[in-house]
N, C-alpha and C positions, 0 to 999 in steps of 0.2 A: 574760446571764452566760455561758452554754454559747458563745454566738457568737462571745464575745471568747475561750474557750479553744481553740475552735477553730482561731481567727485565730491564736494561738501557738504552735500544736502545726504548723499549715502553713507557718510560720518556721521552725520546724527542719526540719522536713521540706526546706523548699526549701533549707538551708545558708546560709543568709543569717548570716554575719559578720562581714558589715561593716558593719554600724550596729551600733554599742554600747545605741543607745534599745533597738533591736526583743531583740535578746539579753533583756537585762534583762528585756523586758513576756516572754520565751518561760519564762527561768527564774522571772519571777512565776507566769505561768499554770501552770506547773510543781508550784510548792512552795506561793502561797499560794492559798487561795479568791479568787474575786474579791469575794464579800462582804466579806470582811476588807480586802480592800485599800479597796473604798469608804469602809467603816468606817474607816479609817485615815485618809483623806482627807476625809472630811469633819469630824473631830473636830480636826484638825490645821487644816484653813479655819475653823473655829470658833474655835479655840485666838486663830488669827492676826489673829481679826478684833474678838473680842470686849476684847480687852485695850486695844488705838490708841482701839476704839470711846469705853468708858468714859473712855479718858482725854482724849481730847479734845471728849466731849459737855458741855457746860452741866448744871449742877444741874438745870437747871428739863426740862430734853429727856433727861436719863439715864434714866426709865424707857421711854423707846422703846427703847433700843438694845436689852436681851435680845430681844424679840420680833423686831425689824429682824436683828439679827445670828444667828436660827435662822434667819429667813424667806432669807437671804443663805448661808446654809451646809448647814443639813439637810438638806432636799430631793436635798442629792448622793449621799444615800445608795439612790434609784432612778432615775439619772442614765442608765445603760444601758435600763432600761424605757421611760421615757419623757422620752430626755432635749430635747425642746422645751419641754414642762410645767416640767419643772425649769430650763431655762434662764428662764422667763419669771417664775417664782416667786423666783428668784434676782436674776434685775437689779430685779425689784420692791423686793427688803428691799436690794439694792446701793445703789438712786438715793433708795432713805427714806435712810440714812444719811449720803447724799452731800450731801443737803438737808440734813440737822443737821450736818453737817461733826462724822461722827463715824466717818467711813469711813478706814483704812487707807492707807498710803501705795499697795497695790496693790488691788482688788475680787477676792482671792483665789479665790472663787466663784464668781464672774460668767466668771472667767477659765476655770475647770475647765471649769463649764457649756457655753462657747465650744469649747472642746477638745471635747468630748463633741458636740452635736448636728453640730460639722464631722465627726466620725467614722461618726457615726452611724446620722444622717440622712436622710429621702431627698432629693432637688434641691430641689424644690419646700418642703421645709418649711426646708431650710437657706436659703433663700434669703428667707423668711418672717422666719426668728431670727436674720439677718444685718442686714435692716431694719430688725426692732424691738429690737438691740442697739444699733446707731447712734442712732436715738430717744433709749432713755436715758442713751447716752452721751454723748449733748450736752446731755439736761433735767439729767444729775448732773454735768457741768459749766457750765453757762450760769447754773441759779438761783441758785450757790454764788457765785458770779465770779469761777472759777478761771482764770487767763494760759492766753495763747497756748503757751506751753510744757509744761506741762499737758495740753493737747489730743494735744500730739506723743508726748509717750511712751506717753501712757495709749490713744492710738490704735496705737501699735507694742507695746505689749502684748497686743492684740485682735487682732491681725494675726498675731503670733507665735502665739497661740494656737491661731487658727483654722487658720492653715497646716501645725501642728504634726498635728492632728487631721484636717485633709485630707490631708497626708502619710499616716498611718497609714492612711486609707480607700484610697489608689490602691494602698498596699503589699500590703494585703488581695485588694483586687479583681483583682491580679494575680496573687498567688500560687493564687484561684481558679481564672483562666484557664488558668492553669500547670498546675493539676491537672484541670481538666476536659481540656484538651488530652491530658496523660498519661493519663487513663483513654482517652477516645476511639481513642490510638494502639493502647495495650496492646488494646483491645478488637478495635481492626482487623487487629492481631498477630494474637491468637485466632482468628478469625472464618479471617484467612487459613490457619492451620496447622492449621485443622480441615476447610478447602477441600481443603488439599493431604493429608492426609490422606483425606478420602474419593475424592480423583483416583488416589491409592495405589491404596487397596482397591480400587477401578473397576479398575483395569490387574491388579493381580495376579488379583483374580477372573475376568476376562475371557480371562488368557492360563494358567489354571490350570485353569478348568473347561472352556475351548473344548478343552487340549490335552490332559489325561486323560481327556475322555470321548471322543475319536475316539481312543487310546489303546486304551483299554478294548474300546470295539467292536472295532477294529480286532485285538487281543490274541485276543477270545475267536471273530472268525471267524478269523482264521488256526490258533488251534486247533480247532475244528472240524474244518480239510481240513487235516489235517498228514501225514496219511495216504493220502487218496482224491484229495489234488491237493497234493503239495507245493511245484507254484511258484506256487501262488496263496499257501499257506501262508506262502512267503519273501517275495513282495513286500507281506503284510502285515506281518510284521515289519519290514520295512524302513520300510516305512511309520509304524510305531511308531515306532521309531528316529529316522525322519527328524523325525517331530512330536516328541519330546523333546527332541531338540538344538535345534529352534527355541525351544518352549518355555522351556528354560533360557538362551536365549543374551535373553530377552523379559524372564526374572527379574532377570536379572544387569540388566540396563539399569533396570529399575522399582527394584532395592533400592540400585543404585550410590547413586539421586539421594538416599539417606539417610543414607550415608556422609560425614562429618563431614571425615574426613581427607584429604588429597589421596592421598594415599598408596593408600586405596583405591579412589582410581578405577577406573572397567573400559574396559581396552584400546581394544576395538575396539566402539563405541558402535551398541547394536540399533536398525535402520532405524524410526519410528511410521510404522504401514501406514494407507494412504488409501486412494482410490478404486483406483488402478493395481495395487494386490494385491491387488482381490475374486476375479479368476479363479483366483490361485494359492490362496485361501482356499475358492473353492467346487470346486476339484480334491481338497483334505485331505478335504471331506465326501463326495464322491463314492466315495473308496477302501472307506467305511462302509458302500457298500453304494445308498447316496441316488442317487436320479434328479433330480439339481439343474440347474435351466436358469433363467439369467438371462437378461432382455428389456431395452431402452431402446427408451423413446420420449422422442424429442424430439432438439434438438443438443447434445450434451452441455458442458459449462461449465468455468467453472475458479471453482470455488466457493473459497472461503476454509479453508487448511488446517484447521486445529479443526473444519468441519464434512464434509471428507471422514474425519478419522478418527474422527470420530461414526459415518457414515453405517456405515463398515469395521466400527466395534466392535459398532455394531447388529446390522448381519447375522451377525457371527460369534456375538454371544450368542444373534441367535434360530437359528442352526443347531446350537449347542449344548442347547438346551433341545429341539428337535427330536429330536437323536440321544437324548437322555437322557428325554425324558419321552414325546414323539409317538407312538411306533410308525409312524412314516409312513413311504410310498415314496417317493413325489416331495413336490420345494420347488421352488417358483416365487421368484423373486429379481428385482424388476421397480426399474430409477431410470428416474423419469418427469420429463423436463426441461422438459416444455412450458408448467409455468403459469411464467409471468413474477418475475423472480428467488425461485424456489424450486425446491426438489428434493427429489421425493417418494421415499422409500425403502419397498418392500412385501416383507416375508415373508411366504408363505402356504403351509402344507403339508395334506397329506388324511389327516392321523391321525384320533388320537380326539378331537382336541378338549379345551375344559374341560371340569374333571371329576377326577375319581380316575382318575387314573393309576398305576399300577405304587405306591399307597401315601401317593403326595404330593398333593395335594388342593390344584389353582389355583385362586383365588378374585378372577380380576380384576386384583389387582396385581402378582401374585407366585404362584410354587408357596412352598408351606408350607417354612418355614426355609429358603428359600434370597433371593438377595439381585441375581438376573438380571435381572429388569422394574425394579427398585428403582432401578438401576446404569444402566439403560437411560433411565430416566425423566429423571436427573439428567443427563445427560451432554447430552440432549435440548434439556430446560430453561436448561441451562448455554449454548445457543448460540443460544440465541432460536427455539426448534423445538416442535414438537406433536408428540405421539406418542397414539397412538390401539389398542386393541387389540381382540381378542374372536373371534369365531367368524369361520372361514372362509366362501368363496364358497358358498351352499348350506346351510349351517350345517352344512357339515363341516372340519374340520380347524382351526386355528389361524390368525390373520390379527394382524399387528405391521406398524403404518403409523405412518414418521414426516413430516412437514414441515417440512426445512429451509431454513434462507436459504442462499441460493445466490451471492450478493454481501453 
């Protein structure tokens, strides 16, 4: 019962109308039970059947007909549970009557029946109750010796039927398809604008926390010598300076892509740095203060953009966590070309390592509430790559190795 209100409620939902049947069966399932409607329907096949019966059964054969004419009607009132049972209990009391020629100008019940397991169904048993309908539509017309004209309508009744009730089942089975499609797309909506989302936060975090904390350092040593050296003092500010303006010109390009309107588009569109801006990226950390040297071995490649600005966001996050948590003097910055399409990327500095640092406490994944390894891992993952971390050379200092595809 629940599966046919189902089947109406995914009729309206799908808009369907243009059939006047499926309307109807949407505003049945709507307003009445489908108990009540079976109920309706079989006291009404009853009604239909039992009246022609008596009146054309013999004296001597009139106490068959009430038993024949429940066994031919009732049973429809669990026609949805199990309607093969009921189709086969149905043509049973259809072809008793047929044989007393106390049957109806139509098998009212036989015919619902037919409607019912074509809807119902599954192949294998419709194809069972399609058999043993034929059977007794020919034993309840052949014993009787009902004409060749006979056969034809009472066969395009069964036909009608049937196809009535396999119509509704391919209606069904579509409008499921319809909705499982619709869920899977919304889902794949989702799934995307929760990718693009966290590719968001990846960029702002990356181009927020690289550039206020070389910022910061850079801030608090120029004030330091603002006195005892003041053009070291000025080109740290400039230095600040200069990392700001990039900075914001990195935002405007990451938040433009969230803007709905054309209107606010942003001008002049922020370069996404690759491999060919790690020097100008490992000159910002140097101004800090850092003894940063970058090595290659191997020839170097023309990897696939997404994983040069993987390998770029890597090294700018781990020289961000350096300034900000290492205490170190030197980073080591090594792409290693020589295994066979791949490219290994190494950050390695001689701080302090894991551990309690300055308050924040690394544990493997990540420093405590923040979201730099996290971001790293994903971006990693996101291009078919390993990432690997933990103690430096010697077990001092910090070590971030990724693996990526290089073709």
């Amino acid at each position: 019962m629940s599966k046919v209100s189902s089947v109406s409620r995914g009729r309206r939902a799908a808009g369907d109308g243009r059939d006047t049947g499926h309307m109807f069966a949407a505003l049945r399932a709507r307003w009445v039970s489908p108990v009540v409607v079976d109920v309706v329907i079989t006291l009404a096949v009853f009604c239909a059947t039992i009246y022609p019966s008596f009146k054309f059964a013999s004296l001597a054969n009139a106490w068959w007909c009430g038993p024949s004419v429940a066994l031919a009607s009732v049973p429809l009132l669990w026609r949805r549970r199990a309607p093969i049972p009921v189709a086969l209990l149905t043509g049973i009391g259809t072809t008793i009557l047929a044989i007393k020629h106390a049957i109806p100008d139509m098998p009212y019940g036989q015919l619902v029946a037919t409607y019912t397991f074509a809807e119902l169904s599954a192949p294998i048993w419709r194809l069972a109750a399609v058999l043993t309908t034929i059977v007794g539509i020919v034993v309840s017309l052949i014993v009787p010796g009902e004409g060749v004209q006979t056969f034809g309508y009472t066969g395009l009744a069964f036909v009608t039927a049937y196809a009535l009730g396999a119509g509704v089942r391919a209606r069904r089975t579509e409008i499921a398809l319809l909705e499982e499609r619709t869920k899977r797309l919304s889902d794949a909506q989702l799934a995307a604008a929760a990718q693009e989302r966290a590719r968001i936060a990846r960029d702002m975090h990356d181009v927020v926390a690289h550039s206020v904390s070389l910022m910061v350092v850079q801030a608090e040593g120029g004030a330091s010598v603002v006195r005892a050296n003041p053009d070291r003092a000025l080109a740290a500010f400039e230095a600040v300076a200069e990392t700001g303006r990039e900075a914001l010109v990195q935002l405007r390009h990451t938040l433009g892509v969230l803007r709905e309107s054309p209107s606010f588009a942003v001008p002049v569109a922020a370069p996404v740095h690759g491999l060919e801006a790690i020097e100008a990226l490992l000159g910002r950390a140097r101004r800090t203060g850092l003894d940063v040297s970058l090595t290659q071995d191997g020839c170097p490649g023309e990897p696939p953009r997404e994983v040069e600005i993987t390998a770029y966001r890597l090294i700018q996050e781990a020289l961000t966590n350096v300034v900000k948590h290492a205490g170190a003097r030197r980073v080591t910055v090594s792409l290693d070309w020589t295994a066979p399409e791949a490219l290994t990327v190494t950050v390695e500095d001689d701080g302090r390592g894991p551990g309690q640092i300055n308050g924040s406490r690394f544990d493997g994944s990540g420093w405590e509430g923040g979201h730099g390894l996290a971001g790293m891992r994903e971006r990693v993952d996101a291009c078919g790559g390993e990432l690997s971390t933990g103690p430096g050379t010697g077990e001092r200092g910090f070590r971030i190795s990724a693996r990526l595809p290089s073709t």
